[in-house]
C-alpha positions in Angstrom: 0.0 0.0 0.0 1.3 3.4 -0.4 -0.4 6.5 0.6 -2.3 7.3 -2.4 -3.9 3.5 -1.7 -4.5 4.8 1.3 -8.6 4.7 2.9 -8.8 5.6 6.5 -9.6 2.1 8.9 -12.8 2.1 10.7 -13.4 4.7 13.6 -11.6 3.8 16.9 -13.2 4.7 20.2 -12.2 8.2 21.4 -13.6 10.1 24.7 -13.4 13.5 25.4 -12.3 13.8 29.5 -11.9 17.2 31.6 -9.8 17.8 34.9 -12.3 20.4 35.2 -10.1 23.2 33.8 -8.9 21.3 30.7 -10.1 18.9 28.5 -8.7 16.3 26.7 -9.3 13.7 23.8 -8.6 9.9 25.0 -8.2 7.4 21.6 -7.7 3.8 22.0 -6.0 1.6 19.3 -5.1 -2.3 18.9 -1.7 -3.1 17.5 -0.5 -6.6 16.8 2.5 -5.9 18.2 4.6 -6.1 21.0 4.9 -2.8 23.3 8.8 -2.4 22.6 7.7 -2.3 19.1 4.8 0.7 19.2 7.2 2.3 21.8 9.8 2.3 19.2 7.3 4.0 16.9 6.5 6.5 19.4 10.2 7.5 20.4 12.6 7.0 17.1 12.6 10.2 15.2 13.9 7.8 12.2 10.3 5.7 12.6 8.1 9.4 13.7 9.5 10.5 10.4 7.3 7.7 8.5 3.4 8.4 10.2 3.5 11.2 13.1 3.0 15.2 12.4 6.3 15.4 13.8 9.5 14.1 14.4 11.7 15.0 16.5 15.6 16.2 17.4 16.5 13.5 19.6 15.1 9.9 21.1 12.3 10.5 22.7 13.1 7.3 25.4 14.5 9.3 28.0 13.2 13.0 30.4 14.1 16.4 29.0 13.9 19.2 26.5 13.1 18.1 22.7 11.9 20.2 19.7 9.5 18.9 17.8 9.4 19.4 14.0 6.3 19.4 11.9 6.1 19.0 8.1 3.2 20.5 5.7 4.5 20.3 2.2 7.6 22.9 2.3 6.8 24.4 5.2 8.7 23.4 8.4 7.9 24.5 12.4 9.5 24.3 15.5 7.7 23.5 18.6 9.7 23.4 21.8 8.5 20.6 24.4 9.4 18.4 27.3 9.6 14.8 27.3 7.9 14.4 31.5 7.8 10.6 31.7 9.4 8.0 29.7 9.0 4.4 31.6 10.5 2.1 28.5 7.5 0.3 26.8 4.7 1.3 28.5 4.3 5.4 28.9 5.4 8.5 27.8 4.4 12.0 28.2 5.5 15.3 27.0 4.6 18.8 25.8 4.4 19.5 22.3 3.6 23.5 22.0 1.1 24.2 25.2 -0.5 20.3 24.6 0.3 17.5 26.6 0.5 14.0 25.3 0.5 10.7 27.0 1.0 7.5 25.5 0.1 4.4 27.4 0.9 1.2 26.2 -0.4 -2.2 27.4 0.8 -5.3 27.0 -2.4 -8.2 25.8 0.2 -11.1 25.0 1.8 -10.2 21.7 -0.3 -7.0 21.3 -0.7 -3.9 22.6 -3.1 -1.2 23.9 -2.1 2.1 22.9 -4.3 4.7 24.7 -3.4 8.5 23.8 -4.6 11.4 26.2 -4.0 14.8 24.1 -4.9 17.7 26.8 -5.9 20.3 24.3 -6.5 24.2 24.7 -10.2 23.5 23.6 -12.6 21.0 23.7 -14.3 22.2 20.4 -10.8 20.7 18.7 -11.0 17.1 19.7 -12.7 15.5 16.5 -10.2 17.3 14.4 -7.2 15.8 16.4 -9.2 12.4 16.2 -9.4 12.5 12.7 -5.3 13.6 12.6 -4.2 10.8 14.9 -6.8 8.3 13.5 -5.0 9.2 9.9 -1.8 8.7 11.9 -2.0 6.0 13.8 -3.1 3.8 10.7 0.1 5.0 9.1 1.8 3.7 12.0 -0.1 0.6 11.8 1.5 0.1 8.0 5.1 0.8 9.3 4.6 -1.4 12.1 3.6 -3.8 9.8 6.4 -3.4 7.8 4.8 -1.6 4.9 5.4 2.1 5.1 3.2 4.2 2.9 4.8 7.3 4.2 3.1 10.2 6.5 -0.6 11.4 5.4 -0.1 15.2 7.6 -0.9 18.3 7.2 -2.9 19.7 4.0 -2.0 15.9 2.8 -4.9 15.0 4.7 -7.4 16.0 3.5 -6.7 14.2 0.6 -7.4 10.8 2.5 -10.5 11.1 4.3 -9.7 13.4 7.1 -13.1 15.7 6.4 -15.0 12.1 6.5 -13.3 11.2 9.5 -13.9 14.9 11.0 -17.4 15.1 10.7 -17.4 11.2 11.9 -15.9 11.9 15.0 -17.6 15.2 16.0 -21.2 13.1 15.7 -19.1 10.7 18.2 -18.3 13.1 20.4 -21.1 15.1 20.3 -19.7 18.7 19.3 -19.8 20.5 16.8 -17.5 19.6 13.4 -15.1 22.5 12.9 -13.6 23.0 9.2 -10.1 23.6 9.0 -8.4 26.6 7.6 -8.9 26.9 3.7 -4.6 27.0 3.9 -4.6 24.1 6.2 
């Protein structure tokens, strides 16, 4: 498969959760695969490269400052962050900008639960991250599988089902779908 194959897998189950001043978007995803291997995914800028909006200056396996780079097209930006917590396979956190990620994995014999908590800056952006990291996290799925198609991020998107996916997961949620920018 390569990414102009590419057709978004089924929707994964998503919550939105508050702390009662934040809010954040909780998405669950099978892999057939060990945890060393998702967390290998999640901390090698040589493997973020292939499916995440970012990669990143350094390993993400160990505490401390990174930079974050995300890709649309020619355009290139740099977001500093903090990698909080990184316990080798099963959970990392860090900032990326003012969000906060965490990445739980769970081993189910050779398999794993990945469960992603993105603490956004507003609830009325979870579907579109949903959509993003559903797009994502079956590119992810391909690599892991040993057939990269490449990252669908950015404007790339929406040529792969990320409106679909969008609207989709804002009837999930219950809130309203937001359109992104025309230059998104």
């Amino acid at each position: 498969m390569t990414a102009r194959h590419y057709h978004p897998s089924p929707l994964q189950p998503v919550d939105i959760v508050s702390d009662g001043t934040r809010f954040a978007l909780v998405f669950t995803r099978e892999f057939p695969h060990r945890p060393e291997s998702v967390w290998s995914a999640l901390t090698d800028p040589d493997e973020l490269r292939h499916w995440a909006p970012y990669t990143a200056d350094r390993p993400l396996h160990t505490p401390g400052p990174v930079t974050l780079i995300m890709t649309d097209g020619d355009a290139r930006t740099e977001s500093p962050g903090e990698v909080t917590v990184a316990e080798p396979p099963t959970l990392l956190e860090f900032t990326w900008g003012a969000d906060l990620l965490r990445w739980d994995l769970s081993p189910h014999g050779a398999a794993t639960t990945l469960r992603l908590t993105h603490w956004l800056a507003d609830r009325a952006t979870a579907a579109m991250m949903a959509a993003g990291w559903h797009i994502c996290l079956d590119v992810a799925a391909e690599l892991l599988a040993g057939s990269p198609i490449g990252p669908i991020v950015g404007a790339e998107a929406m040529n792969h089902g990320w409106a679909e996916l969008n609207k989709q997961y804002s009837d999930r949620l219950g809130i309203e779908s937001i359109d992104p920018p025309i230059d998104a």
